[in-house]
N, C-alpha and C positions, 0 to 999 in steps of 0.2 A: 741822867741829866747831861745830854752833851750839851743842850743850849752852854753850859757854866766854858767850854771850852771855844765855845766857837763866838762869846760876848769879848773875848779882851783878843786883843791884838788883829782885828778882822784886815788891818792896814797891813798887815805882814803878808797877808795869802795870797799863793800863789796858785795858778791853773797846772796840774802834773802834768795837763796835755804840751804844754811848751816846750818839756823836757823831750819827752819822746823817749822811749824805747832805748834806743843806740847811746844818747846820753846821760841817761839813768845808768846804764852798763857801765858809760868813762865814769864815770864821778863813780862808779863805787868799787871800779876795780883800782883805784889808785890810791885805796887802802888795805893795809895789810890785816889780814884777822884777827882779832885777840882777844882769845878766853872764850870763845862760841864751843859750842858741839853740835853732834851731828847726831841725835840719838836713832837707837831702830823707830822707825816708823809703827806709830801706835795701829794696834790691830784694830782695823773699824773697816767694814766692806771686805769684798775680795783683794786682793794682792795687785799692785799695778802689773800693768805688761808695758813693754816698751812703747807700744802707742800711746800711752796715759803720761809716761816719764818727762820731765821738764827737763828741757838740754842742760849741761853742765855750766853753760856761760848765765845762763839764769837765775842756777844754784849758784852758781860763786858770786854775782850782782847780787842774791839777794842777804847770803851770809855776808858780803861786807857791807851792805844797808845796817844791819841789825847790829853787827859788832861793833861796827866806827860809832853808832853813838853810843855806847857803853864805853869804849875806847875814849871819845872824846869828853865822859862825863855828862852827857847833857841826859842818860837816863841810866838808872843802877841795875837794868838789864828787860828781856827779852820771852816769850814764847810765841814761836810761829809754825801755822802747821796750815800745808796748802794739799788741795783735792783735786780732781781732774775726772772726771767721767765717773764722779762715784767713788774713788781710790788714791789713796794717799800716797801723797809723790812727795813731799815733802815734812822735813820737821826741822827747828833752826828753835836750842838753847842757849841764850848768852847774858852774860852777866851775872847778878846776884838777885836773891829776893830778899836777902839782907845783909848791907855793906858791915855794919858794924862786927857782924858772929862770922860773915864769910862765906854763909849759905844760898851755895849756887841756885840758882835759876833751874830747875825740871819740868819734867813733863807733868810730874804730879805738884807743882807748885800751884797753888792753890792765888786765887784774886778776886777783890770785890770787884763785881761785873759791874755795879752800878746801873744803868738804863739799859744792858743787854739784858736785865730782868723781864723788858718788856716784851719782848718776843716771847718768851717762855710763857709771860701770863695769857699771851691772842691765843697760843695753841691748848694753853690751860681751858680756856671759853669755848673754843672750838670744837674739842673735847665734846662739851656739854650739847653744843648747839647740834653738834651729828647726831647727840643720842637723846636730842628732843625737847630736852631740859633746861632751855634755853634757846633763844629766837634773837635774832638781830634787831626784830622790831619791839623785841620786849622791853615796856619801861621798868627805869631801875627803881619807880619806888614800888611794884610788883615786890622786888627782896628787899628793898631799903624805904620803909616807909616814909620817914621822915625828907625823903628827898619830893616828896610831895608840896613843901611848902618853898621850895626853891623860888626863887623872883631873880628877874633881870634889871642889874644897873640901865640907867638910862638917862638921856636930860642932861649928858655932862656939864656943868656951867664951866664959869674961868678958871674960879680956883681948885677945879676938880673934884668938885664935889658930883653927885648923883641925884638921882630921882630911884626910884623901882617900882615894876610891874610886874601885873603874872605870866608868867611866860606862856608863849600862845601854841607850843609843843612841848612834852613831855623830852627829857635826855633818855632814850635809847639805847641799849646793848652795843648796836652801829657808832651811836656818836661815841661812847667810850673807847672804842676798836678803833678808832680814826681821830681821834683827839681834836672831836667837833662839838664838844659836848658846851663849850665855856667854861670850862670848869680851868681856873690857873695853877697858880702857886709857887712856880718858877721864876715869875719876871723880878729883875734885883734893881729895878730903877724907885726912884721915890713920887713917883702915879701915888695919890692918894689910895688907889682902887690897888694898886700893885701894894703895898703896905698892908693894907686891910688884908689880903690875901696870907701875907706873908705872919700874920700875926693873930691862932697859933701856929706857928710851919707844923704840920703835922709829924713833919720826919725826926721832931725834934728827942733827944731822951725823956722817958718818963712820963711819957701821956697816953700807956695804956696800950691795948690792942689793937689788930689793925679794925676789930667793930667800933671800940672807944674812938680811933683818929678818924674817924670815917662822918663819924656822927657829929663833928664840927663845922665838918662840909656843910651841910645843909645852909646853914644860920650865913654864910657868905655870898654876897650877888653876882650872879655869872657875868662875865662881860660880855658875851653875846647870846642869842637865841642858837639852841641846840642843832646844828647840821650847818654851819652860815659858814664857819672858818675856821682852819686848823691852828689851834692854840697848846703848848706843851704844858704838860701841867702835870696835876694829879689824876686825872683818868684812868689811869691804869691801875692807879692804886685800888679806886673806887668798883673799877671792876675785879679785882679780885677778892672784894667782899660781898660783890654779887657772885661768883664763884662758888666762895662757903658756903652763900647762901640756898644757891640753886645744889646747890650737891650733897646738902646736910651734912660737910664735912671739913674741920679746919683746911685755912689752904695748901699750908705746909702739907700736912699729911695728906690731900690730892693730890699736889704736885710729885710728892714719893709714890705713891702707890700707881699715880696714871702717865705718868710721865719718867720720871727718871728712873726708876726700878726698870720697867721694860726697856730704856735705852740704853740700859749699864751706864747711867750716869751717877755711879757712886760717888764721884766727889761733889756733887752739886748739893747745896743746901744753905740754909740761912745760918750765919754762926752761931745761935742758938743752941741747934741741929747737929753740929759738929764736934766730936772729939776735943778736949780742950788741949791735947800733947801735940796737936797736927798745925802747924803755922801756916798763916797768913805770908802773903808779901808783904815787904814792910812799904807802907804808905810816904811817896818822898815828894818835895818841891823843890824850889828852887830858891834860893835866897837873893838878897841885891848885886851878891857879884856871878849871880849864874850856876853856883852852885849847888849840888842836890845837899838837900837837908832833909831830916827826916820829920814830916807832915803828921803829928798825932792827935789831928783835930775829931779823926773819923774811928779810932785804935778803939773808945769802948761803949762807944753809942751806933755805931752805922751797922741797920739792920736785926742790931740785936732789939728785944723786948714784944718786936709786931713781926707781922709777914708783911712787908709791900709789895705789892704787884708793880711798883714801877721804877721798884732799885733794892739794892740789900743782900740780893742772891752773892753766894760766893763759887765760884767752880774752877776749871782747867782747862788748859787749851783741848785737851783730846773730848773732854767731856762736852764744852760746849760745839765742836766739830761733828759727836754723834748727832746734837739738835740740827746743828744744820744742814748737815749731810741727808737726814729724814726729811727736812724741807726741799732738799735739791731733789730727792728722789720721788717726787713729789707724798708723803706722810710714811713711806717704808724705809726700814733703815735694816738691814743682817738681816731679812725676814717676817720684822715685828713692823705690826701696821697701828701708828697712832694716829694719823689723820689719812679718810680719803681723797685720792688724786683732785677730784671738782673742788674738794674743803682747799686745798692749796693751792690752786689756780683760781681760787671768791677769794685768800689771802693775799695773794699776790698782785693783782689786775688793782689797776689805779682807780680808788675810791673817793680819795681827795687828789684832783688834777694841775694844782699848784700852790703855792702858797711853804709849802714847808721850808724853816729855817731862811724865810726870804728877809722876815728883820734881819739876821744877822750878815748878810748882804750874799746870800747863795740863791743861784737859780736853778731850775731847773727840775726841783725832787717831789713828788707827788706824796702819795699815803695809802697804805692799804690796808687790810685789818690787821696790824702790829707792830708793820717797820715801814721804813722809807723807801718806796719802788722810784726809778729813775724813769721821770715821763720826759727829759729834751735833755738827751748827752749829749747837745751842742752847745747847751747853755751852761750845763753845772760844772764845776771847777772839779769835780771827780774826775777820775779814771775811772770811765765808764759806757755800759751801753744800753739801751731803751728797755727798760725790764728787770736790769739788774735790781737784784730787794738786797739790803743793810741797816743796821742800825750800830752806835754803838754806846760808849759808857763813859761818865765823866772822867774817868782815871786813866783814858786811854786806850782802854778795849775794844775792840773793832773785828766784825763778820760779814762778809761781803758774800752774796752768790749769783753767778753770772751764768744764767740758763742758757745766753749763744754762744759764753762760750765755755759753758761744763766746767767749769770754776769755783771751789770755793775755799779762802779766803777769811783763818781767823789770827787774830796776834794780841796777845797781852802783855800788857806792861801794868803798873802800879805809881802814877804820876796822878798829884793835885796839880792843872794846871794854876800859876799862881801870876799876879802881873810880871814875874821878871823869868817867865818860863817862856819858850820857843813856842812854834806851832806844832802840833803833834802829827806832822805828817809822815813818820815812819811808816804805817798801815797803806797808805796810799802810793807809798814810793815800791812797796811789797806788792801788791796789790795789783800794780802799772806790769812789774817785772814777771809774776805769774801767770800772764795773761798770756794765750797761743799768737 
């Protein structure tokens, strides 16, 4: 759910590009480190060599990015871990994952990723669609019948009310992978049609499985015709019930068997899934004087009872760095091949050619089947270049990979932003400083 981060305070963004380089460096060496570490670099790939290595003034730019705000309070800490030709040149631990007990921040510090779920589900489909079992052009009441009876809002009058018709194409496997399908449940404005969506939120506690939350969908009117606009929503969710469906196998249990098992992504899984003696990050916002407090809106509902496909997942910086390091190289990772090269260069190439996150007043970022591909780095407010793919999570989590320039780029943190929270642009200021 990044849209939830990028709706409040759009008037505060700034373009990274302004800074430049040289003064991302002053501004972060004129603070002093405190409480970081520098752990060994997590074994993933072969071993840097000095051509792959980030100069030292990079490293120290980007350890006092990460420290000063933990130093200055405005987050309870830190995991960042950067890649370069395939190999890890970096890792940067700071702060806490829980102020109150005092437990530091690691490598194995565990976080809810929130909407970096969604990457994981495009390669989950993908998966299928190599091995036949699944088509792009497949519609989804093929596995979901009841989406047969879907209709489109239409007729808006004054007081927002609707009309509906039948829709004159079918929602496709595509339109899910590309968040074209109409399908909402995001928007927090009071649209008649935005309400209706939001009531039942499917992500709510206590309604069942992700086939039960799935199954409400239908009964709601798309706000557009399937392929027309890229819209955030539940799509992703929706496909990962076509998933189970196509695989004859819960999701969870695909996603372990075809995915994280062969990645060595042992800490990745829905809380569920997980050990009850193994913590979480603690969940923090900010209060009215700026303050981090600790946020327990999400501590015994978020993720747990369903699978979503388009939030929920909990993992680690090294873990979610094997997913993407697989994707940088294009579906191989230490030998193990989970997508072929052409499957990640059809995820990668721009599907949806503009439109994304442009309500929230950004230019620039296209769509591809799972994350956001940069189609005009002269217009989006990223630190970026034409190609680069990202997405990331409402709590703060962010994955960047930059194919010109053999880059990649993940950082966790565990932040609600809230209205008296900052802009979360640590990841970006990282991100800028990484870059060759």
């Amino acid at each position: 759910m990044i849209a939830k981060w990028f709706q409040r305070g759009r008037s505060e963004q700034r373009n990274p590009r302004d800074c430049g380089f040289a003064s991302a460096v002053a501004a972060s060496l004129a603070f002093v480190a405190c409480g970081g570490a520098t752990p060994p670099l997590p074994q993933i790939g072969e071993p840097a060599t000095d051509a792959d290595r980030l100069s030292w003034i990079r490293r120290a730019a980007m350890d006092r990015v990460l420290d000063y705000r933990v130093w200055s309070g405005a987050r309870a800490g830190f995991v960042a871990l950067v890649a370069r030709n395939g190999r890890m040149v970096y890792a940067r631990t700071t702060g806490q994952a829980d102020r109150a007990s005092g437990v530091p921040m690691t490598l194995d510090t565990r976080f809810h990723i929130a909407s970096m779920t969604k990457p994981v589900t495009a390669v989950a489909a993908m998966i299928l669609i190599e091995e036949g079992r699944l088509s792009l052009d497949d519609s989804i009441e093929k596995f979901i019948p009841s989406f047969a009876q879907m209709r489109l809002a239409t007729e808006r009058d004054e007081d927002g009310g609707w009309t509906t018709k039948p829709l004159a194409n079918p929602i496709r496997v595509r339109h899910l992978l590309t968040f074209s399908s109409g399908i909402g449940g995001y928007a927090e404005t009071e649209d008649p049609l935005d309400t209706v969506w939001r009531s039942p939120d499917i992500e709510e506690a206590g309604l069942g499985s992700l086939a039960d939350r799935i199954s409400l969908i239908p009964k709601l009117p798309l706000y557009e015709e399937p392929g027309t606009k890229w819209r955030y929503g539940w799509s992703a969710d929706v496909l990962a019930r076509v998933i189970e469906v196509a695989a004859d196998e819960p999701y969870d249990a695909f996603l372990r068997r075809r995915l994280f098992a062969p990645l060595g992504m042992e800490s990745t899984g829905y809380p569920d899934d997980l050990p009850e003696d193994i913590p979480i990050a603690t969940m923090y916002t900010h209060d009215e004087t700026g303050s981090l407090v600790h946020d327990p809106q999400f501590d015994d509902y978020y993720g747990h009872g369903w699978t979503p496909g388009g939030g929920g997942l909990v993992s680690t910086g090294p873990d979610y760095m094997r997913l993407a390091l697989m994707l940088a190289g294009g579906g191989t990772l230490d030998g193990v091949r989970i997508l072929a090269p052409e499957t990640v260069v059809e995820m990668t190439r721009l599907h949806v050619q503009s439109g994304v996150l442009e309500d929230m007043g950004i230019e620039g970022l296209g769509w591809g089947l799972g994350f956001s591909v940069v189609a005009d780095d002269s217009k989006t407010i990223m630190p970026s270049c034409n190609g680069d793919f990202w997405w990331s999570g409402r709590f703060g989590t962010q994955f960047w990979i930059s194919p010109k320039n053999r880059t990649v780029v993940v950082v966790m943190q565990q932040t609600e932003r809230g209205p008296y929270s900052d802009m979360p642009a640590t990841p970006s200021i990282v991100q800028i400083l990484a870059m060759p």
